[in-house]
DRENPALUM-554940 format. One record per residue (C-alpha): residue number from 1; x, y, z. Coordinates in Angstrom, 2 decimals. Layout:
N
+-----+---------+---------+---------+
:   i :    east :   north :      up :
+-----+---------+---------+---------+
: NUM :       X :       Y :       Z :
...
+-----+---------+---------+---------+
This chain:
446
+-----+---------+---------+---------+
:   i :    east :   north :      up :
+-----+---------+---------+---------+
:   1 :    1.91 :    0.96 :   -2.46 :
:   2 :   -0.44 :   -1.34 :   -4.53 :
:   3 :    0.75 :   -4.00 :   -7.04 :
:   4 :   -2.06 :   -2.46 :   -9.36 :
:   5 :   -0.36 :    1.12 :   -8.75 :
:   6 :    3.39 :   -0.52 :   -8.83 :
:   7 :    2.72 :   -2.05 :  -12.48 :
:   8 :    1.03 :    0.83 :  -13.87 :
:   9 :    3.89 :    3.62 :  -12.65 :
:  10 :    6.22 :    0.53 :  -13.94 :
:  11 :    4.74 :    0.26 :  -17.12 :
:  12 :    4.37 :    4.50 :  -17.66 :
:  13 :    8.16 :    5.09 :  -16.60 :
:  14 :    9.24 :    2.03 :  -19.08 :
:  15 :    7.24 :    3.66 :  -21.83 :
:  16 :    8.16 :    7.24 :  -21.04 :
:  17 :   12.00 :    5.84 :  -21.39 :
:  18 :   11.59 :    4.85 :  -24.94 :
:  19 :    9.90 :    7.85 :  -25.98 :
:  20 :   13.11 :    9.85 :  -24.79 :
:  21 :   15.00 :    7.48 :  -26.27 :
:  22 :   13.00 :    7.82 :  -29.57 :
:  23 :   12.96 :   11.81 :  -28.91 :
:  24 :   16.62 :   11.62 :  -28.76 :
:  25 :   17.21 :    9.16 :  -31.74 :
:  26 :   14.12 :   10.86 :  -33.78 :
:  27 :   16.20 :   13.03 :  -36.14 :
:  28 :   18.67 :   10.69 :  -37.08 :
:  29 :   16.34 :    8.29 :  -37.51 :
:  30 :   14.06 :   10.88 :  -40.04 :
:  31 :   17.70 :   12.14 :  -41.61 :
:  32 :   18.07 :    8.65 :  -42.43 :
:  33 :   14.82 :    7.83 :  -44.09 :
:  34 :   14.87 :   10.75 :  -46.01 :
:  35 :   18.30 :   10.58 :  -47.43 :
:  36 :   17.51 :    6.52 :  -48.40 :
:  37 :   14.13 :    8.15 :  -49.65 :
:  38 :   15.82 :   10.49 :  -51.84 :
:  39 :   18.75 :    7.76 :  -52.72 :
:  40 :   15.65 :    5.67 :  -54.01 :
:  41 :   13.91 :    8.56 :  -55.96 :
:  42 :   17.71 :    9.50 :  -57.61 :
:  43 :   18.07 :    5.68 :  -58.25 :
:  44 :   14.63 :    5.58 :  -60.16 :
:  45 :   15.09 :    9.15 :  -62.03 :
:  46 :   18.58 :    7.30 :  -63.17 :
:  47 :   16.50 :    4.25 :  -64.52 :
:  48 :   13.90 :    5.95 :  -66.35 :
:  49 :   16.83 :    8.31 :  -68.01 :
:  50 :   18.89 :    5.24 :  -68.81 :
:  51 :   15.49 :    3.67 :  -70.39 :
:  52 :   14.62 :    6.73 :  -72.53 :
:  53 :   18.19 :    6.64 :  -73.77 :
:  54 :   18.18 :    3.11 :  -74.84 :
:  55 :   14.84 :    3.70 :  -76.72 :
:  56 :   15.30 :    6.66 :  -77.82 :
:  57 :   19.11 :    7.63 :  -77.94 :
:  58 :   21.45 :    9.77 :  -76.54 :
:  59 :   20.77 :   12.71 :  -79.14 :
:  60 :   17.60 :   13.82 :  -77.69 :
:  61 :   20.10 :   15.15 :  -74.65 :
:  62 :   23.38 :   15.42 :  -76.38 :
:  63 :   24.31 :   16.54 :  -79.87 :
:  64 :   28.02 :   17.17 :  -81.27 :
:  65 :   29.64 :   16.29 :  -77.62 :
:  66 :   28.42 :   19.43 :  -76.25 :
:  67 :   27.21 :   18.80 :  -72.00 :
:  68 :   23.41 :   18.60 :  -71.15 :
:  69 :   22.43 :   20.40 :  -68.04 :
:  70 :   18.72 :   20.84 :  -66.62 :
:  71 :   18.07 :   22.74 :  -63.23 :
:  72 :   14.84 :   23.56 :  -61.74 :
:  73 :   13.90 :   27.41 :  -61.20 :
:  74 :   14.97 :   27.25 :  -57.70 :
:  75 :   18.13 :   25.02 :  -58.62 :
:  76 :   16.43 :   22.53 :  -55.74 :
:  77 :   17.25 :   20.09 :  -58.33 :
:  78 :   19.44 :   19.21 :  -61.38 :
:  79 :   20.62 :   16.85 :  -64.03 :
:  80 :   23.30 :   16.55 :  -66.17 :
:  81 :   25.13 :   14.88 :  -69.04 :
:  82 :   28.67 :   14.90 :  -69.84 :
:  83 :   31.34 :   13.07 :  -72.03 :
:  84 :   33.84 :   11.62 :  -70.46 :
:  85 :   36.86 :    9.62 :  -70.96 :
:  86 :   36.50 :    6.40 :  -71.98 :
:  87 :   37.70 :    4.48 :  -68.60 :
:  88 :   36.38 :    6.59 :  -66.56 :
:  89 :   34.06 :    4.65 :  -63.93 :
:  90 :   31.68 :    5.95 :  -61.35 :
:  91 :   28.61 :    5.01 :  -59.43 :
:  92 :   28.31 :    6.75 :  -56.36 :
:  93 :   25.59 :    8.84 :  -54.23 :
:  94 :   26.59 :   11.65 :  -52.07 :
:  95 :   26.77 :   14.51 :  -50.46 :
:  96 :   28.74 :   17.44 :  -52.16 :
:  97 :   28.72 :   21.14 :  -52.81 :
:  98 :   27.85 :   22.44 :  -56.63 :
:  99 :   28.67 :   26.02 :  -57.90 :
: 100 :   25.78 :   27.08 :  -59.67 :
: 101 :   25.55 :   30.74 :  -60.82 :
: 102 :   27.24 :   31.99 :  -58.47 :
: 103 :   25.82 :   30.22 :  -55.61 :
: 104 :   27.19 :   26.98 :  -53.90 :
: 105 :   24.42 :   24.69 :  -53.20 :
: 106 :   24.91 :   21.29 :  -51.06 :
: 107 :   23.28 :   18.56 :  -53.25 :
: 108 :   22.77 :   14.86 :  -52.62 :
: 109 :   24.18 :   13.52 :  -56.41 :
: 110 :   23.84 :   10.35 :  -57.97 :
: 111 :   26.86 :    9.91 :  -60.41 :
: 112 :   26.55 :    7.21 :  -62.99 :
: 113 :   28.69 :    6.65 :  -66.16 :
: 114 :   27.56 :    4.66 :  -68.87 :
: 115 :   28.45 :    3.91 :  -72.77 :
: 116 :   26.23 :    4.92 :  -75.59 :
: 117 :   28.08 :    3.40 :  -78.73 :
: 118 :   31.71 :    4.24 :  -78.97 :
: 119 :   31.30 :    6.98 :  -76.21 :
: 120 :   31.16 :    7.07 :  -72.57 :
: 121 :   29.15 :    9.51 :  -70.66 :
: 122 :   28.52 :   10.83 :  -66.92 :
: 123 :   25.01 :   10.98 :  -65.65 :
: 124 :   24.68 :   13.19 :  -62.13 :
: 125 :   21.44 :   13.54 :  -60.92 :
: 126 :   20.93 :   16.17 :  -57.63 :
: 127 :   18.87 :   17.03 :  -55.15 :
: 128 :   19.53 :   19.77 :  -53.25 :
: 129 :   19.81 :   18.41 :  -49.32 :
: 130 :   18.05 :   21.75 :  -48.35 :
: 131 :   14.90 :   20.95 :  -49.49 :
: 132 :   15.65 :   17.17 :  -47.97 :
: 133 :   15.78 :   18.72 :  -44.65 :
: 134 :   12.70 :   20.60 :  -45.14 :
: 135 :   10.17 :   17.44 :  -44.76 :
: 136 :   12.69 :   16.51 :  -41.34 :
: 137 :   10.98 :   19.06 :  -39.23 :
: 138 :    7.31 :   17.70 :  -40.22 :
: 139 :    8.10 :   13.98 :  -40.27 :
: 140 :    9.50 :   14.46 :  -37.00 :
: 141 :    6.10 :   16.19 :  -35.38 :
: 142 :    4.05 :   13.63 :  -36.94 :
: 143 :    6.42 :   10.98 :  -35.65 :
: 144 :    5.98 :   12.20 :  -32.01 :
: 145 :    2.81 :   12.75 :  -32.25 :
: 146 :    2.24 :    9.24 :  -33.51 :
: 147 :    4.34 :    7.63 :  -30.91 :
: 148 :    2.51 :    9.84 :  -28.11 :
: 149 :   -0.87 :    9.05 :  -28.88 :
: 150 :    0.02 :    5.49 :  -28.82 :
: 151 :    1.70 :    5.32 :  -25.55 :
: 152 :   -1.00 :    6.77 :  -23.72 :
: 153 :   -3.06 :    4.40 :  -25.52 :
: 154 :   -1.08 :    1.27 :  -24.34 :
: 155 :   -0.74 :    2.71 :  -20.88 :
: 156 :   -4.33 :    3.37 :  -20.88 :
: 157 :   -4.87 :   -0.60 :  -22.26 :
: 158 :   -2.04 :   -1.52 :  -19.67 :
: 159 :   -4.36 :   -0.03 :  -16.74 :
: 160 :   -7.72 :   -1.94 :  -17.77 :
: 161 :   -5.69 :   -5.51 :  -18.15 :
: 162 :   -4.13 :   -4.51 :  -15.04 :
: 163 :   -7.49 :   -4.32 :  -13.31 :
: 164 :   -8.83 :   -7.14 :  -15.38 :
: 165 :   -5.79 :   -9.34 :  -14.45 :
: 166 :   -5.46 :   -8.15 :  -10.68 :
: 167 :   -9.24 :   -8.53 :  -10.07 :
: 168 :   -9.37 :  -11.85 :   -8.14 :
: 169 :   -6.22 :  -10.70 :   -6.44 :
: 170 :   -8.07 :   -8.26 :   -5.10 :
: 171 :  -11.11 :   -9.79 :   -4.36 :
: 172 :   -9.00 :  -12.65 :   -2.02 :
: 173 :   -7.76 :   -9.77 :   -0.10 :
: 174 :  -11.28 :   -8.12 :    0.24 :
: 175 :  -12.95 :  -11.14 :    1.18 :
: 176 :  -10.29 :  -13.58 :    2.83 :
: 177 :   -8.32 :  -11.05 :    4.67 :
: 178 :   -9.84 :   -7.25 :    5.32 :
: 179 :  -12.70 :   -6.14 :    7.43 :
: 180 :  -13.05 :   -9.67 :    8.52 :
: 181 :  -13.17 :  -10.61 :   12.20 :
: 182 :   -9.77 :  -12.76 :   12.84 :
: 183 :  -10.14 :  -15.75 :   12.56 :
: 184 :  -13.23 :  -15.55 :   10.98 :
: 185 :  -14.60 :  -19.04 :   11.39 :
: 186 :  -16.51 :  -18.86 :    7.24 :
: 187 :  -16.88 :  -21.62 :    4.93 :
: 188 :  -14.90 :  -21.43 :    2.04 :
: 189 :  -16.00 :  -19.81 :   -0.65 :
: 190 :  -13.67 :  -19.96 :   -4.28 :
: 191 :  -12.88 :  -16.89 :   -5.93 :
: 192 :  -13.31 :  -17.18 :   -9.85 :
: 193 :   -9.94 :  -16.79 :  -11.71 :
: 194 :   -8.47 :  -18.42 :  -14.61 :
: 195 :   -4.59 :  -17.63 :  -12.93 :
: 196 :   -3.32 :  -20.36 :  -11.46 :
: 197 :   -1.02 :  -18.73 :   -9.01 :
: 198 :   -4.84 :  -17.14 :   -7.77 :
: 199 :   -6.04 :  -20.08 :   -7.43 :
: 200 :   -3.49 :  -21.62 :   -5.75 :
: 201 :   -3.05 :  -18.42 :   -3.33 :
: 202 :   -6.73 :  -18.39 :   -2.50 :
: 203 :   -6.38 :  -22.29 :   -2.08 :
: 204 :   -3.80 :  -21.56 :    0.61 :
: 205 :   -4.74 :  -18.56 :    2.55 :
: 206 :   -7.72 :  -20.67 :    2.69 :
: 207 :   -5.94 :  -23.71 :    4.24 :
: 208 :   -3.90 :  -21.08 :    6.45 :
: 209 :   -6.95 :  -19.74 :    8.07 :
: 210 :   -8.31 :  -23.40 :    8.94 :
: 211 :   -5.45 :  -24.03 :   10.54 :
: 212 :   -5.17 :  -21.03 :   12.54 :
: 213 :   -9.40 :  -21.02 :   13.12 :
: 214 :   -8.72 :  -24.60 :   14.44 :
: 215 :   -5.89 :  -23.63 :   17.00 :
: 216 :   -7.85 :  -20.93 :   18.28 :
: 217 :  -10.80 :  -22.86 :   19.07 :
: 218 :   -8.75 :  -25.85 :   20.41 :
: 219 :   -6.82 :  -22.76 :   22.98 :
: 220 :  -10.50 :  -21.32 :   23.60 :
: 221 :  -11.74 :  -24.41 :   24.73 :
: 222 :   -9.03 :  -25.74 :   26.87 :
: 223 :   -8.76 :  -22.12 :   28.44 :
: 224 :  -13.00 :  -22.28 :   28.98 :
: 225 :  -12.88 :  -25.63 :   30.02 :
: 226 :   -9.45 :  -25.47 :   32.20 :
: 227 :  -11.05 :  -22.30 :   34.15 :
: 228 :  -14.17 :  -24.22 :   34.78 :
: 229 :  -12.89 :  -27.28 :   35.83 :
: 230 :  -10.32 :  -25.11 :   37.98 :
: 231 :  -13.15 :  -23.18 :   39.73 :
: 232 :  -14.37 :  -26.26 :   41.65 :
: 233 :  -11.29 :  -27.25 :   43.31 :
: 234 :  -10.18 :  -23.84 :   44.45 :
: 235 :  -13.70 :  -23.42 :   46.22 :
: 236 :  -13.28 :  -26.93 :   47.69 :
: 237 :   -9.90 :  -25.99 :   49.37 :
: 238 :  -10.94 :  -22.23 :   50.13 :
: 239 :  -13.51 :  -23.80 :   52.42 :
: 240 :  -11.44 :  -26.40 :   53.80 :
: 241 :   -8.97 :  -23.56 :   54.62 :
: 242 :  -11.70 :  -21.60 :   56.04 :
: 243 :  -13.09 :  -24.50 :   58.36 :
: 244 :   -9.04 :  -25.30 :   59.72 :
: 245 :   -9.49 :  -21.61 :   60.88 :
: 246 :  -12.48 :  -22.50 :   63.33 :
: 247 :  -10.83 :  -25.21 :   64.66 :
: 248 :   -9.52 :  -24.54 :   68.61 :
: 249 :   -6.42 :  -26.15 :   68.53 :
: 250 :   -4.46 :  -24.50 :   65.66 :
: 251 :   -1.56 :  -22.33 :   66.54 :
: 252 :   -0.67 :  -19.33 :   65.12 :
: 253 :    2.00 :  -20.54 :   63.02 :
: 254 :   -0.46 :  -22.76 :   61.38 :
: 255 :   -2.46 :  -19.48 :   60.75 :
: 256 :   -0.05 :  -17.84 :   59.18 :
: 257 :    0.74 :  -20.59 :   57.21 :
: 258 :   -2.94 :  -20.83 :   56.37 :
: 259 :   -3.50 :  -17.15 :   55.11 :
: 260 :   -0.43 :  -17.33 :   52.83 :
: 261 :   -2.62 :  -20.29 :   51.22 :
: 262 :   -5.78 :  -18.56 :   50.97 :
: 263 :   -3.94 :  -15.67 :   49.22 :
: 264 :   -2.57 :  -17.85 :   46.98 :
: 265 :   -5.33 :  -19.47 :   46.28 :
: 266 :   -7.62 :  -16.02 :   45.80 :
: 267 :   -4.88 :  -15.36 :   43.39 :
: 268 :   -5.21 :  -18.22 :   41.69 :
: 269 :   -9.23 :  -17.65 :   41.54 :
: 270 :   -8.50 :  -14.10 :   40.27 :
: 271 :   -6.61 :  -15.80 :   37.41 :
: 272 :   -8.93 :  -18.16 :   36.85 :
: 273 :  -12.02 :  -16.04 :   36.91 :
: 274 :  -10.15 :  -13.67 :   34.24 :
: 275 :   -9.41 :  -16.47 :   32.03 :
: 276 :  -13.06 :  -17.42 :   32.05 :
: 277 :  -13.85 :  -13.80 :   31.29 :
: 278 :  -11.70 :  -13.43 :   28.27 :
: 279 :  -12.72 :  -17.14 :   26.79 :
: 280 :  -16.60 :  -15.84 :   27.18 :
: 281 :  -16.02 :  -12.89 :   25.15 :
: 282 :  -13.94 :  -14.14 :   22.62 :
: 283 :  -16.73 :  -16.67 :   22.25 :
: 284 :  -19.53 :  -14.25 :   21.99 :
: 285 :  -21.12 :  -15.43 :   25.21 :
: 286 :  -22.16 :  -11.64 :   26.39 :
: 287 :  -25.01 :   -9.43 :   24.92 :
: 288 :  -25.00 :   -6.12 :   23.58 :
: 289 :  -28.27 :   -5.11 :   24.64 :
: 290 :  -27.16 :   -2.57 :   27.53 :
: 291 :  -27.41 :    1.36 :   27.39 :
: 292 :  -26.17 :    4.34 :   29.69 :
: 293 :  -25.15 :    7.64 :   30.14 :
: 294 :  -21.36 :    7.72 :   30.04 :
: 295 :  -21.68 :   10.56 :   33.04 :
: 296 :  -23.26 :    7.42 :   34.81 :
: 297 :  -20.79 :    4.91 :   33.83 :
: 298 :  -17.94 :    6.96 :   35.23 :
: 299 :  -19.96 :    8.18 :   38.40 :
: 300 :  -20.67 :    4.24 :   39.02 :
: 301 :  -16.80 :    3.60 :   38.85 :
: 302 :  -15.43 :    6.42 :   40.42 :
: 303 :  -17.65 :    5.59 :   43.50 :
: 304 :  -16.53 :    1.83 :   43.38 :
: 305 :  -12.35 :    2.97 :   42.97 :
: 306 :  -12.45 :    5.84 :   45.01 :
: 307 :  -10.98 :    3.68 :   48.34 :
: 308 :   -8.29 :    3.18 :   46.65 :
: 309 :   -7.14 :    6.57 :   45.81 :
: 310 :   -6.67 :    7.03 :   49.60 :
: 311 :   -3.44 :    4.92 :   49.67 :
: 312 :   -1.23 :    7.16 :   47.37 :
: 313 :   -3.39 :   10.58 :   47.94 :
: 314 :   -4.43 :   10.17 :   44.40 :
: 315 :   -6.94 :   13.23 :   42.75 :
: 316 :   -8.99 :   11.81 :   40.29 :
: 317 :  -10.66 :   14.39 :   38.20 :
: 318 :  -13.56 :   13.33 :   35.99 :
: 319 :  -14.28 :   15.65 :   32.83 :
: 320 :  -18.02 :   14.59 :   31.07 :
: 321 :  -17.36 :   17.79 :   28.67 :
: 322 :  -20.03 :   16.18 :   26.22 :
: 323 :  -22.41 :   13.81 :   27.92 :
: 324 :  -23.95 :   11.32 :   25.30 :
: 325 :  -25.78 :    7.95 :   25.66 :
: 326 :  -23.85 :    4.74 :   24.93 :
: 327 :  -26.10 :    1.91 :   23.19 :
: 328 :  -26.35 :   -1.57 :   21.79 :
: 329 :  -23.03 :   -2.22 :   24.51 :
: 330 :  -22.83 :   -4.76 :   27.32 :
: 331 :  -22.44 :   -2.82 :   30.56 :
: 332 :  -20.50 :   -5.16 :   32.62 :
: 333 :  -18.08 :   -5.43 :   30.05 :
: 334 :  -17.75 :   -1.75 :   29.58 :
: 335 :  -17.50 :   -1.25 :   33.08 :
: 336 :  -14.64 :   -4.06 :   33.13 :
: 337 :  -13.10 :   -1.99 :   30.78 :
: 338 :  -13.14 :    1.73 :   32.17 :
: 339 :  -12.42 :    0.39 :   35.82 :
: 340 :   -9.46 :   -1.77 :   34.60 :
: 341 :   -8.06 :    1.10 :   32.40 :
: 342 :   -8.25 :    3.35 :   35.82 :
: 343 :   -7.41 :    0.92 :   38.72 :
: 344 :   -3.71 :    0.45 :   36.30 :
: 345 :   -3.90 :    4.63 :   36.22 :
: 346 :   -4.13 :    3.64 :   40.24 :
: 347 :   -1.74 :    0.90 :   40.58 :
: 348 :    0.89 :    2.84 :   38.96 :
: 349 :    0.85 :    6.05 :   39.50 :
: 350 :    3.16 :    8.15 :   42.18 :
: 351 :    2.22 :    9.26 :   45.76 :
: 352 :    0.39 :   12.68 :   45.48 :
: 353 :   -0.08 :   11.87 :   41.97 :
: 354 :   -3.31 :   12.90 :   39.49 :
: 355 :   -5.83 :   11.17 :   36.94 :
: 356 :   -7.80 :   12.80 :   34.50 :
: 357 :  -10.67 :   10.79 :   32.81 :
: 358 :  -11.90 :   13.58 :   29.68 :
: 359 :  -14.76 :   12.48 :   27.84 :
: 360 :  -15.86 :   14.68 :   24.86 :
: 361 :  -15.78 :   14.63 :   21.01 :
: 362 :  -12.51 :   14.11 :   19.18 :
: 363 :  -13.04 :   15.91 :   15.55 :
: 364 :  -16.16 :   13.62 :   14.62 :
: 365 :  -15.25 :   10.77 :   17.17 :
: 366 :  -16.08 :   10.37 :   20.51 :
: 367 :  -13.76 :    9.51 :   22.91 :
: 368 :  -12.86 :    9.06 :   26.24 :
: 369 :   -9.17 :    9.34 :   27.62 :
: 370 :   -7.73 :    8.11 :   30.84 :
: 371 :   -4.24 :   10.51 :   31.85 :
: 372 :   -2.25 :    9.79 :   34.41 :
: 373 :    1.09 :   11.22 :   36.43 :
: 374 :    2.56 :    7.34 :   36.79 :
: 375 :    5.44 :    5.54 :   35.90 :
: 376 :    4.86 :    5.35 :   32.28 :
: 377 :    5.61 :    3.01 :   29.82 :
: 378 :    8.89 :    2.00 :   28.07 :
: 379 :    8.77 :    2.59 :   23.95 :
: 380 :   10.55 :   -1.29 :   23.89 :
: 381 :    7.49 :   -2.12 :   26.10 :
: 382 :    4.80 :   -0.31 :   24.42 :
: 383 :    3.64 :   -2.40 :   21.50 :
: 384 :    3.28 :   -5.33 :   24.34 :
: 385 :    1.26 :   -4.54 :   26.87 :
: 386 :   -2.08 :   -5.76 :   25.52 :
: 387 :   -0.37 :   -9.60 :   25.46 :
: 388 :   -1.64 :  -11.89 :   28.10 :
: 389 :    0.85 :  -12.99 :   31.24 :
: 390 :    3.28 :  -10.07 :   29.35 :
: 391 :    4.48 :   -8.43 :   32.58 :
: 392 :    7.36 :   -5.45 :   32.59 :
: 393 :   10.25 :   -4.03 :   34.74 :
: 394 :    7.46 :   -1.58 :   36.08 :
: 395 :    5.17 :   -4.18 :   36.84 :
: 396 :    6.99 :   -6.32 :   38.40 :
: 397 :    7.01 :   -4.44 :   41.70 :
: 398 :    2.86 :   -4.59 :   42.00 :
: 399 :    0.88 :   -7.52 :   42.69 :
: 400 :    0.08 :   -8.44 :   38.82 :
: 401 :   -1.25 :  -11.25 :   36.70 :
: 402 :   -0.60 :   -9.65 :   33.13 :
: 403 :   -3.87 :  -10.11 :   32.43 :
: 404 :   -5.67 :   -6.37 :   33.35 :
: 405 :   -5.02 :   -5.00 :   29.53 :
: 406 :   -5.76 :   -8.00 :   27.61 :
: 407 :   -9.18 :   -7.85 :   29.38 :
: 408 :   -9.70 :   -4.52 :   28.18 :
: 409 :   -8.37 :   -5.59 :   24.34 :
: 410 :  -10.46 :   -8.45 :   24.57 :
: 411 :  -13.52 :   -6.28 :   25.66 :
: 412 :  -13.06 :   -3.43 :   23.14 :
: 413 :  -12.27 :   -5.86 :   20.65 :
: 414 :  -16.10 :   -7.45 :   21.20 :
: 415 :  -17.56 :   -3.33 :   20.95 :
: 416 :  -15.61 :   -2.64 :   18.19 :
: 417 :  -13.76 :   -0.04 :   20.25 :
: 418 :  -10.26 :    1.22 :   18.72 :
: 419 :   -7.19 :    1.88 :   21.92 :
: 420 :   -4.53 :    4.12 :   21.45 :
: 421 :   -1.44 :    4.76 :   24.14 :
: 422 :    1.08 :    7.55 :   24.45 :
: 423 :    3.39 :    7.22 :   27.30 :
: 424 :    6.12 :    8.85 :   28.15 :
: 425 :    8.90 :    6.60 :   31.51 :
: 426 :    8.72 :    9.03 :   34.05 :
: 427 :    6.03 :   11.48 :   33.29 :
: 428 :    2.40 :    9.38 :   32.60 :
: 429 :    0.39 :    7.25 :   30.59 :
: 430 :   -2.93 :    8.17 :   28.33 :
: 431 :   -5.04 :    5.83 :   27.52 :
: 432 :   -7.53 :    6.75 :   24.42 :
: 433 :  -10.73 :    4.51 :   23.66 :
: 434 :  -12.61 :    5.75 :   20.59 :
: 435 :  -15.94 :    4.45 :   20.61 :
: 436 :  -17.38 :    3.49 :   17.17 :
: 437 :  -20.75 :    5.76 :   15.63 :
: 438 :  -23.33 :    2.32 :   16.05 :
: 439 :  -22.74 :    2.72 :   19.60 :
: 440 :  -23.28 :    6.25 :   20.21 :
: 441 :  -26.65 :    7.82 :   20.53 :
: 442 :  -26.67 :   11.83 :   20.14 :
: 443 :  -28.90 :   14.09 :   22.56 :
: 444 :  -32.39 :   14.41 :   20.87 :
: 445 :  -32.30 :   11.64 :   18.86 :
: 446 :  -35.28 :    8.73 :   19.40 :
+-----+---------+---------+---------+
């Protein structure tokens, strides 16, 4: 998963846990701002009372000791005056329960006693708690509508600074490390960020790459160099070998002694001559200027391999289901590739044993697959065999160099060509090359 998609699911769960938590703590929160609403309103309502008493006196409410009481039609609300004793004390708000024509009503009260001249009085002032919870309901809609609206808002502003933010991130992995040809061998270009940690990442992934661009060249040119300066001495004692051989006087132990050096040393040219091989195509050296029908290609290789199929009693069945043109390729190296892919399919298959080359269209890909009844390969063994001198229990057994797949990677690698291997010990091999769209020319087309 993406850091971009990581922060933004972050940030949306985070946000999505407060507004539960706000959900769930909503009406308490609403009860609570309404009762200290009310508790303010009650408080004022007292105040005014109080300041039309002291200007005007208690007589416009109370006359001969007799209680003033004052309820609203629908008794939502109420206020009172009574005479009391003279120590008695109060100052409260709260909740309780009035009986009021027959009806109990919950009220919220303010109770307040105060002294007018010689007397002392009660003030309660009430609210009935009904119509207190009636504005709950609304506040609480408008509330979660409010807090909605601006979560999806910060989310949304969370995604655009996320991009914003994340931009040269991305651009360091576009540029520096995808779709680029490893190691790409490109002058450094900086990548505009005011983060420091960017900077310094792009700074080092740069550095990285030099250092890795500059071992690979050193180990290409020691490998180019080492085969070419190899090839000279191997040809100077192959001939020396070769002129022993005519002389008269050598014995046949000598002989013998003599061929195991010449196949020793043709090994040793065989290694040599491969390591020159994968050196020139990793350095480009080879054109892509070639075309030919893949029925061709095949035919040519089949013709060239089929000897060998006579040791084991091989069948090698070739399958050209759609016949297309392959362009823009280098037909040695293709050829390289196919034959090595098939001589292995050879090498190690079983006595009486069967190959299938299938070439034909794969969905919108076309492919061609090489399926054979061998030895197979070992899952353990599997994501190795394309490393060079990397040679395995089944291996082992043949005359091998490790180097016949790591050719073919090498080669595929230069066309652009994607490999893909299911084995199975015991049963077979299939090898699948999938040959890119630049490189494949459809019937009819110029």
């Amino acid at each position: 998963m993406k850091l971009q998609t990581k922060l933004t699911l972050f940030n949306a769960i985070s946000k999505l846990v407060i507004v539960t938590l706000f959900v769930l703590l909503l009406p308490n929160i609403i009860e609570n701002i309404n009762r200290s609403y009310t508790d303010s309103r009650l408080i004022k309502q007292k105040d005014k009372l109080l300041e039309i008493v002291r200007e005007k006196g208690i007589k416009n409410y109370i006359e001969n000791d007799e209680s003033y009481g004052s309820y609203l039609p629908l008794k939502e609300e109420y206020i009172s005056l009574d005479v009391v004793d003279p120590g008695y004390r109060l100052d409260t708000i709260q909740d309780e329960r009035r009986l009021v024509e027959r009806d109990t009503i919950d009220y919220r009260i303010l109770s307040h006693t105060f002294r007018v001249g010689k007397k002392n009085y009660l003030l309660e002032i009430g609210k009935s708690t009904e119509t207190i919870g009636d504005t709950t309901g609304p506040l609480q809609t408008i509330a979660f509508l409010l807090l909605l609206g601006m979560v999806l808002l910060t989310i949304l502003a969370d995604q655009i600074y996320s991009n914003y933010i994340l931009q040269p991130l991305n651009t360091i992995i576009r540029t520096k490390l995808t779709g680029k040809k490893f190691p790409s061998f490109t002058a450094y270009k900086e990548v505009k960020t005011s983060t420091t940690d960017f900077q310094d990442l792009d700074i080092s992934i740069h550095k990285m790459v030099e250092t890795i661009e500059s071992a690979f060249q050193k180990e290409r040119e020691f490998i180019s160099n080492a085969s070419h300066e190899l090839m000279t001495p191997i040809s100077i004692l192959q001939s020396k070998i070769e002129n022993m051989f005519e002389q008269e006087d050598i014995t046949d132990d000598t002989k013998v002694r003599l061929l195991e050096m010449q196949k020793i040393l043709n090994r040793l040219k065989s290694i040599t001559k491969t390591l020159l091989l994968i050196s020139q195509i990793e350095n480009d050296q080879f054109l892509k200027e070639d075309s030919i029908q893949v029925r061709e290609l095949l035919q040519d290789i089949y013709d060239e391999i089929s000897i060998r199929l006579q040791d084991k009693n091989i069948s090698l069945a070739l399958l050209v289901i759609d016949d297309i043109k392959l362009v823009k390729i280098n037909k040695f190296l293709l050829f390289n590739l196919l034959f090595n892919l098939i001589n292995n399919a050879i090498k190690y298959n079983r006595q009486d044993g069967e190959i299938t080359v299938t070439a034909q269209w794969v969905k919108e890909s076309y492919t061609i697959s090489i399926a054979d009844t061998g030895i197979g390969i070992s899952p353990l063994e599997l994501p190795y065999i394309f490393n060079r001198f990397k040679k395995f229990k089944q291996s082992l057994s043949h005359e091998s160099f490790g180097l016949g797949l790591p050719i073919v990677k090498s080669i595929a690698a230069f066309h652009q060509i994607d490999i893909s291997v299911v084995s199975e010990p015991g049963v077979g091999s299939t090898f699948t090359i999938t040959f890119p769209h630049s490189v494949v020319k459809l019937p009819g087309k110029n």
